[in-house]
C-alpha positions in Angstrom: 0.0 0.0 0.0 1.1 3.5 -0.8 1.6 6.3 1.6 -1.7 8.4 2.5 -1.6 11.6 1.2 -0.3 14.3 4.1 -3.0 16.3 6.4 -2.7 20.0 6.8 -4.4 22.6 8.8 -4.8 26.1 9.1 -5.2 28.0 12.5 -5.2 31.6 13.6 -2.5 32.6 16.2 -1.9 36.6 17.2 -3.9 37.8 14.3 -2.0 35.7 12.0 -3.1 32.6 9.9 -0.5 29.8 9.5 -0.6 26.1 8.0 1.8 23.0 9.0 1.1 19.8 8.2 -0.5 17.6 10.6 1.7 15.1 12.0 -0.7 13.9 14.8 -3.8 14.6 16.3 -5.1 14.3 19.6 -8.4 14.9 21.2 -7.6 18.4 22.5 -4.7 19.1 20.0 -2.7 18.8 17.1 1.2 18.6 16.4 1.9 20.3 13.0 5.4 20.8 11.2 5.4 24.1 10.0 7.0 24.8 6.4 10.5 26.0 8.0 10.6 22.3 9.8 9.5 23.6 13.5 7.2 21.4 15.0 4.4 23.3 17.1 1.5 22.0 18.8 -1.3 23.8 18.1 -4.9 23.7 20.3 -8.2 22.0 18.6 -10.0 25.2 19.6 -7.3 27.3 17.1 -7.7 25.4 14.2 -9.7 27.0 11.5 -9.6 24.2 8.4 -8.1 21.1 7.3 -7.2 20.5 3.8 -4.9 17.8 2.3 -4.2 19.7 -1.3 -2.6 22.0 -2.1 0.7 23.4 -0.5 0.0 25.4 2.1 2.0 27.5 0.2 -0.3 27.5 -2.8 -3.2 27.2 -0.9 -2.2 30.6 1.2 -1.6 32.5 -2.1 -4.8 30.6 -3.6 -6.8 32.0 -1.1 -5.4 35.8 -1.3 -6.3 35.6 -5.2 -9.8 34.6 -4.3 -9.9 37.4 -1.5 -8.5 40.3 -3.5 -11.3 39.0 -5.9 -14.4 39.3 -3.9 -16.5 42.6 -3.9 -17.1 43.3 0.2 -19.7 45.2 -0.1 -21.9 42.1 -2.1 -20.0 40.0 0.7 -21.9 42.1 3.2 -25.7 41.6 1.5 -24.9 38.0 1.5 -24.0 38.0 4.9 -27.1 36.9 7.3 -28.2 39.8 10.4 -27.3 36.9 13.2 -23.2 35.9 14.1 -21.7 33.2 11.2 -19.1 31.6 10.3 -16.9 31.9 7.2 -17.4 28.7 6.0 -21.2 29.7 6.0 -20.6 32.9 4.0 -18.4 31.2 1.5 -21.4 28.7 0.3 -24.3 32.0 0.4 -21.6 33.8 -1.6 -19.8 31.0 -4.0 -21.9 27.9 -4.2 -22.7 24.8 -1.6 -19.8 23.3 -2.9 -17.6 25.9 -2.3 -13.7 24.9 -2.5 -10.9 24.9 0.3 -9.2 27.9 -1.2 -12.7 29.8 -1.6 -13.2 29.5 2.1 -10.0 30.5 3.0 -10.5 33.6 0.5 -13.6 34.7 2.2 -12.1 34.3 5.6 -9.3 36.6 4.6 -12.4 39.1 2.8 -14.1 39.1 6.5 -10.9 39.1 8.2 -9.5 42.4 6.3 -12.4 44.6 6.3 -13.6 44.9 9.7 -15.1 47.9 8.9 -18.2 45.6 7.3 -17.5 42.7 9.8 -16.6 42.5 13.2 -15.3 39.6 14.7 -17.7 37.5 16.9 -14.9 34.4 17.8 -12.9 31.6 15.9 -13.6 31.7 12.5 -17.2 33.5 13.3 -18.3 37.2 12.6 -20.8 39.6 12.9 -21.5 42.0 9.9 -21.7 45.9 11.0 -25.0 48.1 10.4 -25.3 50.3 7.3 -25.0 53.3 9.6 -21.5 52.0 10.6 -20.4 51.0 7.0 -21.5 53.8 5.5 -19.3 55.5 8.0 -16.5 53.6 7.6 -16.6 54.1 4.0 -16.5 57.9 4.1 -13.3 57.5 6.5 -11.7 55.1 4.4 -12.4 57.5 1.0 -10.7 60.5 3.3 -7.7 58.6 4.4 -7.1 57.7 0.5 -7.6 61.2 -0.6 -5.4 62.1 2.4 -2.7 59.8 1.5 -3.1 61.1 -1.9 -2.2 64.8 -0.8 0.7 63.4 1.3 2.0 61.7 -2.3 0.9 65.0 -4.1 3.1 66.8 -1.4 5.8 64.8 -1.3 6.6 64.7 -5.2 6.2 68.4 -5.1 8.8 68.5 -2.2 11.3 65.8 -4.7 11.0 68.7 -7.4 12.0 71.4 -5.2 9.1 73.1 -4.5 7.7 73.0 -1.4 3.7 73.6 -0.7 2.5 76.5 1.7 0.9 73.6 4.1 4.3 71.9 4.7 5.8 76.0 4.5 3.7 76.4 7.6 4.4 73.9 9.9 7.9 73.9 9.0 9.2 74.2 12.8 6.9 72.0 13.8 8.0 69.5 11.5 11.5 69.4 12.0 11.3 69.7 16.3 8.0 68.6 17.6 6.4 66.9 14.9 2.9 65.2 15.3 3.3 62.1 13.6 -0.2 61.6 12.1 -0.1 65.1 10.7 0.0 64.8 6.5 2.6 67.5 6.4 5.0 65.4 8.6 4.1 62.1 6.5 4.7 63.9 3.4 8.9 65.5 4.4 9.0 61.9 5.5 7.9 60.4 2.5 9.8 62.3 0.3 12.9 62.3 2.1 12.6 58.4 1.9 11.8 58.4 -2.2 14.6 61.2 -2.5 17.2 59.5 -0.1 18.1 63.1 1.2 18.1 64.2 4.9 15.0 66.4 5.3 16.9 69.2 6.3 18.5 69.2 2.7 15.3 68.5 1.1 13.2 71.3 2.7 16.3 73.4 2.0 16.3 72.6 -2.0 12.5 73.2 -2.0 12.9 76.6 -1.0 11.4 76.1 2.3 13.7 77.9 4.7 13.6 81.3 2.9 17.3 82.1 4.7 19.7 80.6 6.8 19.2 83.7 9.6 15.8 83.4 9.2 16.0 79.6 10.0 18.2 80.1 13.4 15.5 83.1 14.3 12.4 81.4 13.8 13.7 78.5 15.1 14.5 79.6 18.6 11.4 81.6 18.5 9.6 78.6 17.8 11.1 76.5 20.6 10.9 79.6 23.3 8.8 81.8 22.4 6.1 80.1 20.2 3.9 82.9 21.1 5.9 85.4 19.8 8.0 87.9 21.6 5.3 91.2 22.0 4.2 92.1 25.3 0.5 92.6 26.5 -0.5 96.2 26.9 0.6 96.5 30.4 1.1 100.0 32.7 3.8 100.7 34.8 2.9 101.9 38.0 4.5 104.6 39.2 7.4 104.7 42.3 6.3 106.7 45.5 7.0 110.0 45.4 8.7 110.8 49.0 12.0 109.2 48.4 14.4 111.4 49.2 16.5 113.1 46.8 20.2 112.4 46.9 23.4 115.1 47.1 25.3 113.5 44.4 26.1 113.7 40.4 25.6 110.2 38.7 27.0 108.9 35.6 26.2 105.4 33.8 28.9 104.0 31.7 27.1 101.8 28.9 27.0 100.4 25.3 25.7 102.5 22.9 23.3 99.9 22.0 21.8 99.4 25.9 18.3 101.0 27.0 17.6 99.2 30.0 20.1 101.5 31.6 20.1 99.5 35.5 23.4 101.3 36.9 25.3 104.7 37.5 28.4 105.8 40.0 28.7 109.0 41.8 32.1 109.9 43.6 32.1 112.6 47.0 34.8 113.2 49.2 37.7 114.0 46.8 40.7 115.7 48.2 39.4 114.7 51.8 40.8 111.5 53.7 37.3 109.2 53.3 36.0 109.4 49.6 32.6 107.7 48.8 31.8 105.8 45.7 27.8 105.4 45.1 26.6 102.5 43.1 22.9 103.3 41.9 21.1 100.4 40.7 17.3 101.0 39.3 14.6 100.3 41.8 11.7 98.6 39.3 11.0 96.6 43.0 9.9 99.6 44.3 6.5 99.3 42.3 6.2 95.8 41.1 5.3 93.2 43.2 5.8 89.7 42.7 2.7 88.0 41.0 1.4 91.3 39.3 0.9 91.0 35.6 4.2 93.2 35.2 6.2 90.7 37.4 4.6 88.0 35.4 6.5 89.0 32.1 9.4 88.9 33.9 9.3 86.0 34.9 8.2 84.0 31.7 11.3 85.1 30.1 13.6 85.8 33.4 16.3 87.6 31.5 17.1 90.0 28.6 17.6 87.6 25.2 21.1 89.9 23.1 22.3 88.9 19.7 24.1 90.8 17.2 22.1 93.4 16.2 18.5 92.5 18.2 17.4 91.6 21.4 14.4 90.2 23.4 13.8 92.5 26.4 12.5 90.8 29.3 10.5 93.4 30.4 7.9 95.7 27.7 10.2 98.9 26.3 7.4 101.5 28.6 8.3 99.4 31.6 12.1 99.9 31.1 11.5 103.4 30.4 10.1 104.0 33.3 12.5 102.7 35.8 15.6 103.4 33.7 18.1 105.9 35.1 17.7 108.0 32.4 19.9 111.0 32.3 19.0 114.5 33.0 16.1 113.5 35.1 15.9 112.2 39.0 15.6 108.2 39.3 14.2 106.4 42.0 17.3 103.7 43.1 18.5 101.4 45.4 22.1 102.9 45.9 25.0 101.3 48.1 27.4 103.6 49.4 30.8 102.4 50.0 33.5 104.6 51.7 37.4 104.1 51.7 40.2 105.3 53.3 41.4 108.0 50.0 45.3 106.7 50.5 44.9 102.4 51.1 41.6 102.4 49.6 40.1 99.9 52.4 37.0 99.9 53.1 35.8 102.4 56.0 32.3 101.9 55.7 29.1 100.8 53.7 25.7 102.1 53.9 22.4 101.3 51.5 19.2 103.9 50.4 16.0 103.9 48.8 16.4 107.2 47.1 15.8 109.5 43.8 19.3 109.9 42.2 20.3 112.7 39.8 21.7 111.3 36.6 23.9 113.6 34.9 24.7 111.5 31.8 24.9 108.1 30.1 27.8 107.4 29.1 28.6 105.1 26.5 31.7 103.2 26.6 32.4 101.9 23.4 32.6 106.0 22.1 34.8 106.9 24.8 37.3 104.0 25.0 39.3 105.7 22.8 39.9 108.6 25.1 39.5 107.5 28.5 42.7 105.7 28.7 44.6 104.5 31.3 47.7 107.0 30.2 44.5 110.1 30.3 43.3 108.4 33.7 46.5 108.0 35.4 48.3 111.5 34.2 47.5 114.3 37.2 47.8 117.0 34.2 44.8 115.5 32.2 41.8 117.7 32.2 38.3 117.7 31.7 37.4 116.4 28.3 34.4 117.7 26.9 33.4 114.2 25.1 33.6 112.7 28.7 30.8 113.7 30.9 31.9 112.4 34.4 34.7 114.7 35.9 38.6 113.5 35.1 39.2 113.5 38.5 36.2 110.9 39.5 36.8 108.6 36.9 40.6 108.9 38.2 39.8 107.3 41.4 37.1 105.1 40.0 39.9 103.5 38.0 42.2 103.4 40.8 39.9 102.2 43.0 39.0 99.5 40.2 42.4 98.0 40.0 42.7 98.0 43.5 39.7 96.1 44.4 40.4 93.1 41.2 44.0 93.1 42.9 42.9 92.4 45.7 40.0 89.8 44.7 43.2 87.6 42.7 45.0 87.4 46.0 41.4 85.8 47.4 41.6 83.9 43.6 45.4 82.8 45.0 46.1 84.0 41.4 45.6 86.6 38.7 42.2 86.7 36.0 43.7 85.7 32.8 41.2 86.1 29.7 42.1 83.3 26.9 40.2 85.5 24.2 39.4 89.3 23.4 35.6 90.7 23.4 34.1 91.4 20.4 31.7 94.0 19.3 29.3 93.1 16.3 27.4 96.2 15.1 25.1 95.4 11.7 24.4 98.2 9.2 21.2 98.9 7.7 19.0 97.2 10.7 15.0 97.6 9.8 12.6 98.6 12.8 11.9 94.4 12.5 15.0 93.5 13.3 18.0 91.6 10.9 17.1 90.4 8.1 20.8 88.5 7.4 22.3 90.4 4.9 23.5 93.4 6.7 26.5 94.7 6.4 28.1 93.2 9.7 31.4 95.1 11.3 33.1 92.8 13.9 35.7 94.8 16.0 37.8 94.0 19.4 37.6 95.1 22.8 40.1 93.9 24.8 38.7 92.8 28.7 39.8 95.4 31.3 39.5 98.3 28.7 39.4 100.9 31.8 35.5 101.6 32.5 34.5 98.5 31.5 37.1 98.1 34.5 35.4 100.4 36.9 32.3 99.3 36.2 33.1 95.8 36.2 34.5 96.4 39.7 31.7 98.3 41.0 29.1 95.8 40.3 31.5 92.9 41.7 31.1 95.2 44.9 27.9 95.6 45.0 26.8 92.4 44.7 29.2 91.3 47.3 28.4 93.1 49.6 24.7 93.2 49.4 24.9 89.3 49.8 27.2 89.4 52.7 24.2 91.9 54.0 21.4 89.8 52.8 23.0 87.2 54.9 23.3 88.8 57.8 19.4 89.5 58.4 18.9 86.0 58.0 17.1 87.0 54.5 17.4 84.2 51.6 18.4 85.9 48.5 19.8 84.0 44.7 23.4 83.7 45.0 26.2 82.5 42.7 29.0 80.4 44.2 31.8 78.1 43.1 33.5 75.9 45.8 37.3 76.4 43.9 39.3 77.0 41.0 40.0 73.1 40.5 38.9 71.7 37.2 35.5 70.7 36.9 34.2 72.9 40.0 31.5 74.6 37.9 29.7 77.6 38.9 26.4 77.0 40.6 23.3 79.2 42.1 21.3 78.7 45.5 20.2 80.6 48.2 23.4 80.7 50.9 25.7 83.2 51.1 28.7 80.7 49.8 32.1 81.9 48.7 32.4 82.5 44.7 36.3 81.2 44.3 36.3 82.2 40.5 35.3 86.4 41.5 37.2 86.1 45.0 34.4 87.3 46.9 33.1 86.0 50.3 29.4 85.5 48.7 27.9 87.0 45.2 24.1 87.9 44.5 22.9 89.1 41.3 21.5 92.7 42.3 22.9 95.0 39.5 20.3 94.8 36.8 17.1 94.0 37.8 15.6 95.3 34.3 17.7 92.7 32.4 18.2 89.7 34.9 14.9 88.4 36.7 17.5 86.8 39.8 18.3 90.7 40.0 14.8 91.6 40.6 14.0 89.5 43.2 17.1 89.9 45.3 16.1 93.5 45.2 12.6 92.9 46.7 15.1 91.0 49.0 16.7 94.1 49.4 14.1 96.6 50.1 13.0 94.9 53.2 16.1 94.9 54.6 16.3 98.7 54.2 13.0 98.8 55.7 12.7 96.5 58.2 16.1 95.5 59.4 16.4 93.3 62.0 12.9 92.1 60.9 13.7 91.8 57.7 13.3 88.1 57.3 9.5 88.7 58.5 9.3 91.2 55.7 10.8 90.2 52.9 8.4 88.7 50.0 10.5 85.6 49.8 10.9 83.5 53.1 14.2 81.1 54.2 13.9 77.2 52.4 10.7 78.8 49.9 9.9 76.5 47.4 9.3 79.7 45.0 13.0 80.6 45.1 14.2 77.2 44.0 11.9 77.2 41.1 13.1 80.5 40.0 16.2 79.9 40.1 15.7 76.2 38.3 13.8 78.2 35.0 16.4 81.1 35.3 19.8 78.6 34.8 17.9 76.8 32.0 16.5 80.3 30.2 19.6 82.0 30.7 21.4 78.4 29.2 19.3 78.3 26.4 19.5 82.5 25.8 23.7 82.2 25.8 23.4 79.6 23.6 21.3 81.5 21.4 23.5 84.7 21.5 26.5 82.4 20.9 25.2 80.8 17.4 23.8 84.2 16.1 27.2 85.5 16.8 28.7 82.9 14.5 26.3 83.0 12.1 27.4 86.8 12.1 30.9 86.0 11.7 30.5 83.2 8.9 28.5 86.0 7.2 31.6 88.4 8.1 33.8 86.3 5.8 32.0 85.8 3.0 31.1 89.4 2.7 35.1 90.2 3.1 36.0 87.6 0.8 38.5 85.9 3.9 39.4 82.7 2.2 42.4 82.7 4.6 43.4 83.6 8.1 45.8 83.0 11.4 44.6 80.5 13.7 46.0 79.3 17.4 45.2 75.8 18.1 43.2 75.4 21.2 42.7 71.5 21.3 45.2 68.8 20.1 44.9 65.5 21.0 46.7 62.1 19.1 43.6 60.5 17.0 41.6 63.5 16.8 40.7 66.3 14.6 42.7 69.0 16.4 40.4 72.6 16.8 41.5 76.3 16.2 40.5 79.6 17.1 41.0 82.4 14.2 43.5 85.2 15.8 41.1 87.8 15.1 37.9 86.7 14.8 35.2 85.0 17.4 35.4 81.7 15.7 36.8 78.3 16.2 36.6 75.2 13.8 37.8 71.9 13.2 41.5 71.6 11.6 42.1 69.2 8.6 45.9 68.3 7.7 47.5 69.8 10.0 50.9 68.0 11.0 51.3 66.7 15.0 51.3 70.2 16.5 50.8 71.2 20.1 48.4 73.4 21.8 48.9 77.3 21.2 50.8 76.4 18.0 49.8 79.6 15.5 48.6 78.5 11.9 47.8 79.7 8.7 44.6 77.9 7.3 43.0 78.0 4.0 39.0 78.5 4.8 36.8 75.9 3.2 33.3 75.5 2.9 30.5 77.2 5.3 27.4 75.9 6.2 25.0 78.7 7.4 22.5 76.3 8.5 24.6 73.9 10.9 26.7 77.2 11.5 29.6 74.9 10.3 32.9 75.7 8.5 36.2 73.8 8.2 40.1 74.8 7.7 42.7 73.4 5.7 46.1 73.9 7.7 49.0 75.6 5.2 52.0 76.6 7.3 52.8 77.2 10.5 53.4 80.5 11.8 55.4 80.5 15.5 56.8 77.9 17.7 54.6 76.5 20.2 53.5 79.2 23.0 52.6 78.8 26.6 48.9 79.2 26.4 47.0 78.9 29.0 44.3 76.4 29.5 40.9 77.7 28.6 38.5 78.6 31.0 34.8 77.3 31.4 33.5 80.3 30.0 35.5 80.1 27.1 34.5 76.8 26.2 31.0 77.6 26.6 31.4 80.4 24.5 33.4 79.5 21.3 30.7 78.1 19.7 31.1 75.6 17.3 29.4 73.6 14.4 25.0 73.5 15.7 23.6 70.1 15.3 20.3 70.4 13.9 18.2 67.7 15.9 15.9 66.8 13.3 13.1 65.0 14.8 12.0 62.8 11.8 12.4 59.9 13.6 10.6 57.7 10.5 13.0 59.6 8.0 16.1 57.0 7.5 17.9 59.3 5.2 
């Protein structure tokens, strides 16, 4: 006798249908031998149909033919009101008689359109209502036509063209991108088809209309998705009874700075005490926190500055308000310091709510040139009429200034050394709107310790010093910056104790100096303004208590704002700088290397420019080795540029190691995290 002809079966497991032949069969089971030679026992109460011809290959691809075949909707009159089984619709719909693979077609018919049937068990089903098809029918014609629009969009996108749906949900797209949204499915699409990174693509589709106007809209989109206007908001006024101070004040700013928060007065000249005034404006004096004012601030928690723009954090009639604008009386917070006029220590301190008279603002950056350290330090110099502020105060100021920073580096245990130079980025042809990218940008240096950026510099350093040391002693919580030491890695952090700040040299530092730029500012000078009212009981006072919860969320949202805001200044600054060259034609310039390490791509920064970059061929130099480069190609979206080295300039020199500032600060290439997740190219 010849062998029987083999058994199969088909049964459902996990939403899928498989076969194996049947190699035995039990009463509550079966053992099958799947096609890949895996043996699987399978339950009676999964098994769907047995057939013994053809292949359950053949017969799985027979009954797809005969699925894809059948009309659903004549599959649905057929089907009777009550629950049935497939087997049952396969006779109503083919014939009594109908044939393995004609079952197994309609079960696959029932089993893919669930929008006519529902499944009622094994192998069973229930067909929908009319209502419900009729439904389904009109959402299955919209997802076609929708998938259609996402092809329609995507070939557009392929032929460089992009389409004003995708144009408007461009940010969204690339950053925080709903998946089901068409737009998305369409960059994603195309960038498959196209095999190009959808950066790229939207780029060659005319997308982002120009590289500054992707880096703006971008971080607007990200951190101020509402845009950056203020409500219509009024400032209150400050009390009118402060009493008027006997000084002349003089701010020394940038040209380019209208939230003017400090000025310095000088009395006492010629005697044996002489008293320096730092007057710092008093916004605090009329807002309060939680008003709508105090709100603003706090959204935004600090002044946003790029080249050419900023983002104020409080509403331009706020600022003007409080301001110390000159020629006009100014309610401030002052601190009055005295010193001995021949050591220069400190005699005494003193601090006032007061209306101070500002005589002028100064403005730095126009009077570097003349207020020189030769004009400051020669007894013969005179009164320059370009310089507002007597020789004679700024004199003292200055030597005052260098006293005070000599004596913070012996705190230090050694002298502030600055890796880099400043640098000053002023943009012609600036619309009331802001940049546009293709002004005319002028990039020039100012070297640190220039000397009123000196005085000034030192004058705030006092300030803030010593109104933490006074915060602390009325047992009144305050924002403060400290850093434990100088050692590597010791990073600068913010609290509320009065903790030592090893990289100033100061006992304890709190932000109190510009409360219309700096949000920590403001609320140390609510701080503040108890303590002048209420002394001893102070801590009663003051709006923000010891261990409040409030203070440590402020200060959490202010490091990650004012993070996100350097970052922000930084990349605008190169994207400023990359424009600088091409507009100047620099194809080449002298480097200093900054990082060199065996194995890696050693980095540069250019002599004379704010920019650093990766260096290609360059031999096994050292760090602080000086190089000529050739200038390649420039990226203005990634902000990305690379050098080709061509000589070398000097021997090695004894740079010093950068400091954490300067790392943060030379920015370098931006990564563009494109959030396409589904896009593999």
């Amino acid at each position: 006798m010849g062998e029987s002809a083999p058994m199969y079966a088909l049964y459902e497991e996990g939403g899928k249908f498989l076969t194996g032949r049947v190699m035995s069969e039990a009463e509550a089971s079966l053992q099958l031998e799947l096609e890949s030679g895996k043996r699987v026992k399978v339950k009676t109460a999964q098994l769907l149909m047995k057939f013994d011809k053809p292949s359950p290959a053949e017969f799985m691809l027979a009954g797809q033919t005969v699925a894809n075949a059948m009309e659903v909707d004549m599959a649905w009159e057929f089907a009777p009101e009550e629950e049935f089984g497939f087997v049952d619709l396969a006779k109503d719909y083919f014939s009594k008689d109908a044939s393995a693979s004609e079952q197994l077609g309609t079960l696959l018919c029932l089993f893919e359109a669930p929008h006519y049937f529902r499944r009622a068990g094994k192998g069973r089903f229930r067909k929908a209502s009319a209502d419900i098809v009729q439904q389904a029918l009109v959402a299955i014609e919209k997802k076609k036509q929708l998938q259609q629009q996402i092809s329609e969009w995507a070939q557009q996108l392929i032929s460089g063209h992009c389409p004003a749906q995708v144009q408007a949900q461009l940010f969204k797209i690339l950053f925080k991108p709903d998946k089901n949204a068409a737009e998305y499915k369409a960059v994603v699409e195309a960038s498959r088809a196209s095999q190009t990174a959808p950066l790229v693509l939207l780029q060659q589709a005319g997308a982002i209309r120009s590289p500054y106007d992707f880096h703006w809209q971008r971080f607007l989109f990200e951190y101020f998705p509402k845009g950056t206007a203020f409500p219509t908001l009024q400032a209150p006024p400050i009390e009118s009874n402060l009493p008027l101070a006997a000084v002349r004040a003089y701010s020394i700013d940038d040209s380019q700075t209208t939230e003017i928060d400090d000025a310095l007065s000088v009395q006492g000249l010629g005697s044996n005490c002489v008293t320096v005034g730092i007057h710092i404006a008093a916004p605090a004096l009329a807002l309060q926190p939680g008003d709508a004012i105090d709100a603003c601030g706090r959204s935004r928690l600090s002044t946003v500055y790029m080249p050419g723009h900023k983002i104020t954090m409080l509403p331009d009639s706020v600022v003007q308000t409080y301001t110390l604008q000159e020629g006009r009386a100014c309610p401030a917070l002052s601190l009055y310091v005295s010193f001995d006029a021949q050591t220069l220590e400190v005699v005494t301190s003193h601090t006032r709510l007061e209306q101070v008279p500002i005589v002028a603002n100064m403005r730095h950056d126009q009077l570097d040139a003349v207020v020189s350290e030769s004009w400051l330090c020669s007894a013969s110099s005179k009164d320059s009429p370009e310089v507002a502020m007597p020789h004679n105060e700024l004199a003292f100021l200055f030597r005052l200034a260098k006293h005070l920073k000599a004596a913070r580096e012996v705190v230090r245990g050694k002298p502030e050394t600055f890796n880099r130079p400043d640098y000053n980025f002023r943009l012609r042809g600036v619309s009331d709107n802001g940049p546009q990218g293709d002004e005319q940008v002028l990039i020039s240096v100012r070297q640190r310790g220039a000397p009123l950026d000196l005085i000034v510099a030192e004058a705030m350093i006092l300030a803030n010093s010593t109104w933490g040391q006074w915060l602390a002693s009325f047992g009144v919580p305050a924002i403060y910056r400290s850093q434990a030491s100088l050692a590597p890695g010791i990073k600068v952090r913010m609290g509320t104790k009065a903790l030592p700040h090893a990289g100033i040299g100061v006992p304890s530092y709190a932000w109190s100096t510009s409360p219309l730029r700096r949000y920590t500012d403001l609320v140390n000078q609510w701080q503040l303004i108890a303590c002048v009212r209420h002394g001893a009981t102070a801590a009663l006072a003051a709006p923000f208590k010891p261990k409040d919860a409030e203070l440590f969320a402020i200060i959490t949202a202010f490091e990650s704002a004012y993070s996100v805001y350097n970052t922000q200044q930084a990349s605008m600054e190169r994207f400023w700088t990359l424009q600088h060259l091409q507009q100047n034609a620099i194809t080449e310039l002298d480097a200093t290397l900054i990082k060199s390490f065996p194995g890696e791509t050693p980095l540069a920064r250019a002599d004379h420019l704010p920019l650093v970059f990766p260096l290609m061929g360059a031999p096994a130099l050292e760090r602080g080795s000086r190089v000529r480069v050739r200038l390649g190609e420039m990226d203005l979206i990634a902000l990305d540029i690379h050098a080709q080295f061509l000589e070398s300039l000097s021997p090695v020199e004894q740079t010093p190691a950068p400091s954490e500032e300067d790392e943060e600060m030379s920015a370098g290439p931006l990564t563009i995290a494109v959030n396409l997740d589904d896009a593999d190219a």
